[in-house]
C-alpha positions as MATLAB code, in Angstrom:
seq = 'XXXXXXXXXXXXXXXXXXXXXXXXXXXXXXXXXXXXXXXXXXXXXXXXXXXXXXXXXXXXXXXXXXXXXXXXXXXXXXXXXXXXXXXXXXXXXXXXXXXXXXXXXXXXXXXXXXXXXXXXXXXXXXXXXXXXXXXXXXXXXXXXXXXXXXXXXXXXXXXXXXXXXXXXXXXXXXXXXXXXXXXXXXXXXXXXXXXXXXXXXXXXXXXXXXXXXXXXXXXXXXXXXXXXXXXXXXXXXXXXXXXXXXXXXXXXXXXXXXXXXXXXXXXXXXXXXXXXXXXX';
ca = [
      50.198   63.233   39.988;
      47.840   64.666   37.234;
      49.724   65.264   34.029;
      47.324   68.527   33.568;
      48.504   71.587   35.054;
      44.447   72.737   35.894;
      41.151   71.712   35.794;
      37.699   72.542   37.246;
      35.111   70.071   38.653;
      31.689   70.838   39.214;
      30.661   70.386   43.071;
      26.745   71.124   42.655;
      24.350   72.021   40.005;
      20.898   73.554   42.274;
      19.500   76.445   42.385;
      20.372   78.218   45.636;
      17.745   75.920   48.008;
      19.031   72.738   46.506;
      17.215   69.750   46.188;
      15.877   68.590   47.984;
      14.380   71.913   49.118;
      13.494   73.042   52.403;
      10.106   71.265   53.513;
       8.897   70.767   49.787;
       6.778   67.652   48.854;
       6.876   68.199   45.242;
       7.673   64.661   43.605;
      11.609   65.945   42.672;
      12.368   66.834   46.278;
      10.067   63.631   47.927;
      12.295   61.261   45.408;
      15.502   63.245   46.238;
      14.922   62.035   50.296;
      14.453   58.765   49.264;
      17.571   58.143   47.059;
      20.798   59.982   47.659;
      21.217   59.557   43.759;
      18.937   62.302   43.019;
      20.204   65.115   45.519;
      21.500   67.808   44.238;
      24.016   70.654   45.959;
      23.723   73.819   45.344;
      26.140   75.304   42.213;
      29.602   75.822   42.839;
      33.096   75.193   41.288;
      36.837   73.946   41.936;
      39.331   75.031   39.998;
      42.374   72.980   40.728;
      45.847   73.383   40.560;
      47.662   70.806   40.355;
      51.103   71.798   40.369;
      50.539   74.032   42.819;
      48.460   71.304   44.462;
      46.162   74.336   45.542;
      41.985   74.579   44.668;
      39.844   77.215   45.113;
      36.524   77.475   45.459;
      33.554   79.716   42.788;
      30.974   80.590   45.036;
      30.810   79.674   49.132;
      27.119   77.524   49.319;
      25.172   76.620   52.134;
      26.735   73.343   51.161;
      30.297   74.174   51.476;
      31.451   71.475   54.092;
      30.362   68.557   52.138;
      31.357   70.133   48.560;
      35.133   70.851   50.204;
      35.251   67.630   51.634;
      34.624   65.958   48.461;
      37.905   67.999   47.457;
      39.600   67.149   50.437;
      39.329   63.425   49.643;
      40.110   63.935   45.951;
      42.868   66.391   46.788;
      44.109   64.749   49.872;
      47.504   66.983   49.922;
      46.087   70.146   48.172;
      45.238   73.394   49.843;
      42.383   75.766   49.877;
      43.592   78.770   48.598;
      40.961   81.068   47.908;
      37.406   81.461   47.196;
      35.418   83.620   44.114;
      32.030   84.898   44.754;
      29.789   85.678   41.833;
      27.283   87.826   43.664;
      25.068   88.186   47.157;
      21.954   85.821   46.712;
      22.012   83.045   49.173;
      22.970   80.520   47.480;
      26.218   82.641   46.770;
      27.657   83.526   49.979;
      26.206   82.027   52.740;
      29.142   79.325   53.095;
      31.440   81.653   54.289;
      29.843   81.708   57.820;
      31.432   78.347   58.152;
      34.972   79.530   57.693;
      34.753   81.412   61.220;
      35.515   80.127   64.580;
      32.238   77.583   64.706;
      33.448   76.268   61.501;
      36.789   75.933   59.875;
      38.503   78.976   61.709;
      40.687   79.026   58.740;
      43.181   82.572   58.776;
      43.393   85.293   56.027;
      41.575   83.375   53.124;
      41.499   85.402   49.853;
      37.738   86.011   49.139;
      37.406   87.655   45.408;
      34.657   89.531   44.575;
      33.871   92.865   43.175;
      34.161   96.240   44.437;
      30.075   95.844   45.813;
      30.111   92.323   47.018;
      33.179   93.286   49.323;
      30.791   96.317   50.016;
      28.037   94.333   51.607;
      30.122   92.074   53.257;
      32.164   94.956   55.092;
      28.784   96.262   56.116;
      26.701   93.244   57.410;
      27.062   91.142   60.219;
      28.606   88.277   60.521;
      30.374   88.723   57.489;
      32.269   91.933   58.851;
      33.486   89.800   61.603;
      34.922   87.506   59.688;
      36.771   90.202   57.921;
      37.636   91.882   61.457;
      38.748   88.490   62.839;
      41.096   88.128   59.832;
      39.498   84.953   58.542;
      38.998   85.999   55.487;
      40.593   89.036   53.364;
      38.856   90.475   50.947;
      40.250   90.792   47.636;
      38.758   93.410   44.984;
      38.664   92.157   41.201;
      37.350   94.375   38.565;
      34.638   93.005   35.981;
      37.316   92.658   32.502;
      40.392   92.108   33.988;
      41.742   88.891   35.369;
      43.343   87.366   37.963;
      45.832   84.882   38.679;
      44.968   81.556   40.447;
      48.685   79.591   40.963;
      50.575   78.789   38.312;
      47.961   76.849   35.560;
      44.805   79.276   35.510;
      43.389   82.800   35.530;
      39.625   83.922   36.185;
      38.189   86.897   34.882;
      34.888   88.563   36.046;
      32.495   89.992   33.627;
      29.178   91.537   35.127;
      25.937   90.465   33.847;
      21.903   91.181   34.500;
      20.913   90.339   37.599;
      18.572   91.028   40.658;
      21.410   93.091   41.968;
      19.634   94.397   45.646;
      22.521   93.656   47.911;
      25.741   93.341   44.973;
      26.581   93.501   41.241;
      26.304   89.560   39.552;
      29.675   88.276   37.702;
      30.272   85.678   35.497;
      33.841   84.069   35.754;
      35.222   83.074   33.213;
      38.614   80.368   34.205;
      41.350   80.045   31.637;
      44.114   77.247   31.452;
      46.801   76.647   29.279;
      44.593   75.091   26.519;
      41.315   76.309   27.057;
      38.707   77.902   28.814;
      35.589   77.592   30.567;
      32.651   80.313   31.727;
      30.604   79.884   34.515;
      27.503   81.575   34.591;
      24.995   80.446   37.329;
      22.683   83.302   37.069;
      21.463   85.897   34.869;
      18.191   87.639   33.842;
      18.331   87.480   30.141;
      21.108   86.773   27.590;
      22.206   89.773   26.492;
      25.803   91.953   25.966;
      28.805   90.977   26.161;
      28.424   87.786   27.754;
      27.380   86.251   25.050;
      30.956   87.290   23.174;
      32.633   85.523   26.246;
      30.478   81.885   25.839;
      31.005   82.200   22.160;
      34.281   82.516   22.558;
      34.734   79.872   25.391;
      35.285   76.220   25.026;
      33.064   74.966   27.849;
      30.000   76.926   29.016;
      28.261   76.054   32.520;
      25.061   78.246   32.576;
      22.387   79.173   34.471;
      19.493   76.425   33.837;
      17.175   77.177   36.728;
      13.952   76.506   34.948;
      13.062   74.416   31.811;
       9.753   76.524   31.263;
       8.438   79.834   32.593;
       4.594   77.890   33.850;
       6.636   76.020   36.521;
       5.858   78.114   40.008;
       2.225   78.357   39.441;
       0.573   81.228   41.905;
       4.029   83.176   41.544;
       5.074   85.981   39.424;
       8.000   84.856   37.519;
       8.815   87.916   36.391;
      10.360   89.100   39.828;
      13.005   85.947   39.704;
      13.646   85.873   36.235;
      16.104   83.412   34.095;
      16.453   82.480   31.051;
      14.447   78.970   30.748;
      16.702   76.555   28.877;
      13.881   76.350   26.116;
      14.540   79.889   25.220;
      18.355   78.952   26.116;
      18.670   76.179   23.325;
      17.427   78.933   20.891;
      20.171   81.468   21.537;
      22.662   78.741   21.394;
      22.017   76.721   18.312;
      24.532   77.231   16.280;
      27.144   77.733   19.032;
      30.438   75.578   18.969;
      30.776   76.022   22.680;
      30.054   72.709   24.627;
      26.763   73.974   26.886;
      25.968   72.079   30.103;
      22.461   73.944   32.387;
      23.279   74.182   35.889;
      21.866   76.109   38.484;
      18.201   73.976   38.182;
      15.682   74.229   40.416;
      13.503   71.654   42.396;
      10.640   72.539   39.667;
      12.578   71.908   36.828;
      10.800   69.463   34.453;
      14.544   67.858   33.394;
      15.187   66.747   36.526;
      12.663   63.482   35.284;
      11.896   63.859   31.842;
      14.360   61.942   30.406;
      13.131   62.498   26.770;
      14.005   65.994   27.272;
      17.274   65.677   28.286;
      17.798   63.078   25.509;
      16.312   65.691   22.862;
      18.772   68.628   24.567;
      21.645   65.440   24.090;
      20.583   65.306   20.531;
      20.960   69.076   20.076;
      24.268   69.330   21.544;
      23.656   70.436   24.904;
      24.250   68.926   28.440;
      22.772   68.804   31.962;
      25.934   69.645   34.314;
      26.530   66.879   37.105;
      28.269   66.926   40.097;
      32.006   65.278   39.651;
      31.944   66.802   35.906;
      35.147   67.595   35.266;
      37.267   69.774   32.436;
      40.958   69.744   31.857;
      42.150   73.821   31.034;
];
């Protein structure tokens, strides 16, 4: 039994598409068919309890059955106890389609989101079956205050900048006993109050999706916009939270330039990995 009472692992670091991405031959997603090494799921969390030998999930992926069996098999005798959505881009959401009866036909799973991702979901098909069949149950958290997760951790939502068409976009930030951790997958531009909550954080897992804004050449990067981690590594200099970029792209240059990622190593910063894990 772990000594720790929580802890979160990292179950995928891609953008929502993953990598590799659907029917791309760029030389990221060609090598990422070729060795298993270089595949990438799309972003998500566990946070784990281990007393209550429960886990729950941050964000339901396209790649949820493989991401919870990798929990299954490190959690053998732990449940799945809820799951915590961040916001309503594809990447986000789409997972939960596999908790109905083609899937896991799991029963009354807590599903926490804010008062506009529960919104959409109540209002769309097939996700408003789901809540009619009673496989999931919506549970409304409001950005600033937090919620419980078993007896070693608490997650609070804080809203941030975002494409927000379909929902508002949170940030969750997951604290243990000892410390705490903020994931931020997405975001526009850093800016608010956000920034309070990663200074004041111990770990940081942030949205990295590009490395440079010249990498989707023909497209307007202004109607998908991030924060590149060039730009990133400037806001953050002279942070004393530890920084890992998730969230990356197939474009993203430090996927293969290892001299970048040893320069961001050198500057205190991280590329998050799948299997990553922090003790709370």
């Amino acid at each position: 039994m772990n000594t720790q009472t929580a802890e979160v692992i990292v179950l995928g670091t891609a953008q929502d598409g993953g990598i590799p991405q659907i029917a791309c031959q760029c030389s990221h997603c060609q090598a990422a068919r070729t060795d298993a090494s270089k595949r990438r799921l799309i972003a998500s969390l566990g946070i784990v309890d281990h007393e209550a030998q429960e886990y729950w999930l941050v964000d339901a992926t396209p790649d949820i059955g493989e991401q919870l069996h990798h929990l299954v098999s490190k959690y053998p005798v732990y449940r799945l106890a809820g799951i915590l959505l961040t916001h309503a881009h594809i990447g986000h959401y789409l997972g939960l389609a596999l908790l109905g009866r083609e899937g896991l036909n799991i029963k009354e799973l807590p599903v926490f989101g804010t008062h506009r991702m529960h919104e959409f979901l109540a209002a769309n098909q097939p996700w408003k079956q789901l809540i009619d069949l009673g496989i999931i149950a919506p549970v409304t958290v409001s950005p600033g205050t937090s919620v419980r997760l078993g007896s070693g951790a608490s997650a609070m939502p804080h809203l941030v900048p975002h494409r927000d068409e379909l929902s508002d976009t949170v940030a969750f930030s997951i604290a243990g006993p000892t410390k705490r951790l903020v994931y931020c997958p997405d975001i526009d531009r850093w800016e608010g109050n956000i920034l309070r909550v990663i200074a004041e954080s111990d770990i940081a897992l942030l949205d990295g999706t590009f490395y440079s804004t010249d990498e989707l050449p023909g497209r307007d990067i202004s109607e998908i916009p991030h924060p590149c981690i060039a730009e990133s590594i400037q806001t953050f200099a002279v942070t004393k939270t530890a920084i890992n970029f998730i969230h990356l792209n197939h474009t993203n240059r430090i996927l293969s330039d290892e001299f970048l990622v040893a320069q961001l190593r050198n500057r205190g910063f991280r590329i998050g990995k799948r299997d990553d894990i922090w003790e709370l």
